[in-house]
C-alpha positions in Angstrom: 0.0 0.0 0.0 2.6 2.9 0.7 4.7 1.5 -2.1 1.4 3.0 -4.2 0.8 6.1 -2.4 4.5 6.9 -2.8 4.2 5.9 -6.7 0.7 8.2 -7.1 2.4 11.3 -4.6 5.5 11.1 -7.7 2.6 11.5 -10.6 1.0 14.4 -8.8 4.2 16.3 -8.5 5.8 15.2 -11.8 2.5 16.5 -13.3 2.4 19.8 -11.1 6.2 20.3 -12.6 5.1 19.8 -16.3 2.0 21.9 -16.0 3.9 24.8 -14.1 6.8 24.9 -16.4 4.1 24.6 -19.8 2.8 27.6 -18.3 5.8 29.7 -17.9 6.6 29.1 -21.6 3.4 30.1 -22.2 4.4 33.6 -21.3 8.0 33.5 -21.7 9.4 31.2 -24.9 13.2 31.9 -24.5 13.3 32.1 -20.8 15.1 30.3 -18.6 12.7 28.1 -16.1 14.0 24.9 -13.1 11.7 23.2 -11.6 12.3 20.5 -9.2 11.4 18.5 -6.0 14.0 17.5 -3.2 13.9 15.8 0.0 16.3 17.0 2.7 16.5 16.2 6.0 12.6 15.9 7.1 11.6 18.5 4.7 10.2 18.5 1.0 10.1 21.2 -1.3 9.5 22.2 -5.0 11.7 24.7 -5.9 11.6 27.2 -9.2 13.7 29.0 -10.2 13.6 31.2 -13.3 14.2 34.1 -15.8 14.2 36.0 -18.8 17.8 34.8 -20.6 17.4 31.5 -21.5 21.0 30.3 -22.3 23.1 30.9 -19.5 26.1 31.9 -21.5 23.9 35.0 -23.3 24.3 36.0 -19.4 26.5 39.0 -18.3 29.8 37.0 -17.5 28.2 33.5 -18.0 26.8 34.0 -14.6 22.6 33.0 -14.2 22.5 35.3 -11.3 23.3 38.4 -13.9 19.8 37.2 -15.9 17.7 40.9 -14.9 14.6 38.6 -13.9 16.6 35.5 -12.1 13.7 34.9 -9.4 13.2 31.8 -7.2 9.8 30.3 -5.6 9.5 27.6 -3.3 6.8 25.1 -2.4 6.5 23.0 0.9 3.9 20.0 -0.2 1.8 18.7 2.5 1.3 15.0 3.4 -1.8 15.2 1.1 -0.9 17.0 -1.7 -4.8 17.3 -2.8 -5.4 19.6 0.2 -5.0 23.3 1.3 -1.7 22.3 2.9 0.9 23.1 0.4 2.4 26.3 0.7 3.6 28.5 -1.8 6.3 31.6 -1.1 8.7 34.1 -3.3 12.4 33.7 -2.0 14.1 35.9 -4.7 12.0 38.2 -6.8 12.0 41.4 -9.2 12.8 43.0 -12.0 16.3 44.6 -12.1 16.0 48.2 -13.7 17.9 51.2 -14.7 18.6 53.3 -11.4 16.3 55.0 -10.4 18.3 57.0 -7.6 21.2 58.7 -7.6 24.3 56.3 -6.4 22.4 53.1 -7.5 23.8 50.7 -10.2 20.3 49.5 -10.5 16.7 49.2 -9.4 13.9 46.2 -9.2 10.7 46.0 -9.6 9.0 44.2 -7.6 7.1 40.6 -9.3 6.7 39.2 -5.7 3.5 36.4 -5.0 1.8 36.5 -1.8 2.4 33.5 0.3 -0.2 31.0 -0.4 -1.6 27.8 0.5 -3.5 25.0 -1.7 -3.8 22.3 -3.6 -1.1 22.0 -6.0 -3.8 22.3 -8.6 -4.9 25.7 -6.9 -1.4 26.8 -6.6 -0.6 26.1 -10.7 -3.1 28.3 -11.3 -2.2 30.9 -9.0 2.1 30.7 -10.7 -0.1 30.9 -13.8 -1.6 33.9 -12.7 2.1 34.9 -11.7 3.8 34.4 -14.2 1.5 36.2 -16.5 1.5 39.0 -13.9 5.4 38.9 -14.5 5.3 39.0 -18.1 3.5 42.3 -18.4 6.0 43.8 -15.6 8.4 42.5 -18.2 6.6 44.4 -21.3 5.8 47.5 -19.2 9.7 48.1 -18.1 11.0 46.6 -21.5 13.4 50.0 -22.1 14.4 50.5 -18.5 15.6 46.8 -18.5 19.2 46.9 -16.6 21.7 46.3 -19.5 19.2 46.1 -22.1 21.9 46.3 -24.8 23.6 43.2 -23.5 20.0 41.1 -23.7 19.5 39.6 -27.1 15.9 40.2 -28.5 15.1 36.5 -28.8 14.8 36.6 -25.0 12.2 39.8 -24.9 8.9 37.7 -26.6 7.2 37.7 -24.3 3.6 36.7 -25.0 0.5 37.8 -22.7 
C-alpha cells in the first residue's frame, strides 16, 4: 500500500512540474525556467527558479545570477498533496532596472506572489496567474531593462 501512495504522490508532482513549467513558456518562450522537488532532512520542497535569458552563456559573465529577472519560488507540499496544505512563497523576486536614484547601479521591480496555500492544482493556477502578472512587468519596463543592450531580443517575446 505505501509502495502506491508513494508511486501516485511522484505522478502528482511530476504532473504539477510539467504543467507549471508549460505555463511559464506560455508567457516567456526563450526564458530560462528549473523546476524541481528534493527531500532533505525531514523536509520537501518544490523549488523554481527562473528568468528572462534563457541560455546561460547570453548572461552578463556567464553567470545566471546576472539574468535581470533570475527569481526563485518555493513550495512546501503537504502529506496530502490534494489539500489546502501546500504552501507557496517568493524567496528571490524582481525586476532589475535602470537606477532610479542617484548612487544606485540599478533598481527592481517588484514581481513578488503573496504567500499562499493550496492544492497543487490551486497553486498552478495561482504561478499561472504569476507568471503572466510577471510578463506584463516585463513588457511595461521593457526600455528600463538593466543592461538592455547586452540582452538579445530572442529573450524579450514575451507573449500575454
Amino acid at each position: 500500500m505505501k509502495r502506491t501512495e508513494d508511486e501516485n504522490r511522484v505522478k502528482v508532482i511530476n504532473n504539477f512540474i510539467t504543467n507549471t513549467e508549460n505555463n511559464f513558456k506560455k508567457y516567456f518562450p526563450n526564458g530560462w525556467f528549473q523546476i524541481y522537488s528534493s527531500k532533505t532532512i525531514g523536509e520537501e520542497s518544490i523549488t523554481i527558479r527562473y528568468g528572462l535569458i534563457g541560455n546561460q552563456e547570453d548572461n552578463i559573465n556567464g553567470y545566471r545570477d546576472n539574468d535581470p529577472l533570475f527569481n526563485l519560488l518555493s513550495i512546501y507540499p503537504a502529506s496530502d498533496l490534494l489539500n489546502d496544505d501546500n504552501e507557496l512563497c517568493s524567496l528571490r523576486s524582481g525586476l532589475y532596472i535602470n537606477p532610479i536614484e542617484k548612487y544606485y547601479a540599478m533598481s527592481r521591480v517588484k514581481t513578488a506572489i503573496r504567500k499562499s496555500k493550496g492544492s497543487l492544482s490551486k497553486l498552478e493556477k495561482t504561478l499561472d496567474n504569476y507568471f503572466k502578472k510577471v510578463a506584463k512587468i516585463v513588457i511595461d519596463n521593457k526600455k528600463d531593462i538593466y543592461k538592455l543592450d547586452r540582452i538579445k531580443e530572442e529573450y524579450l517575446i514575451i507573449n500575454i
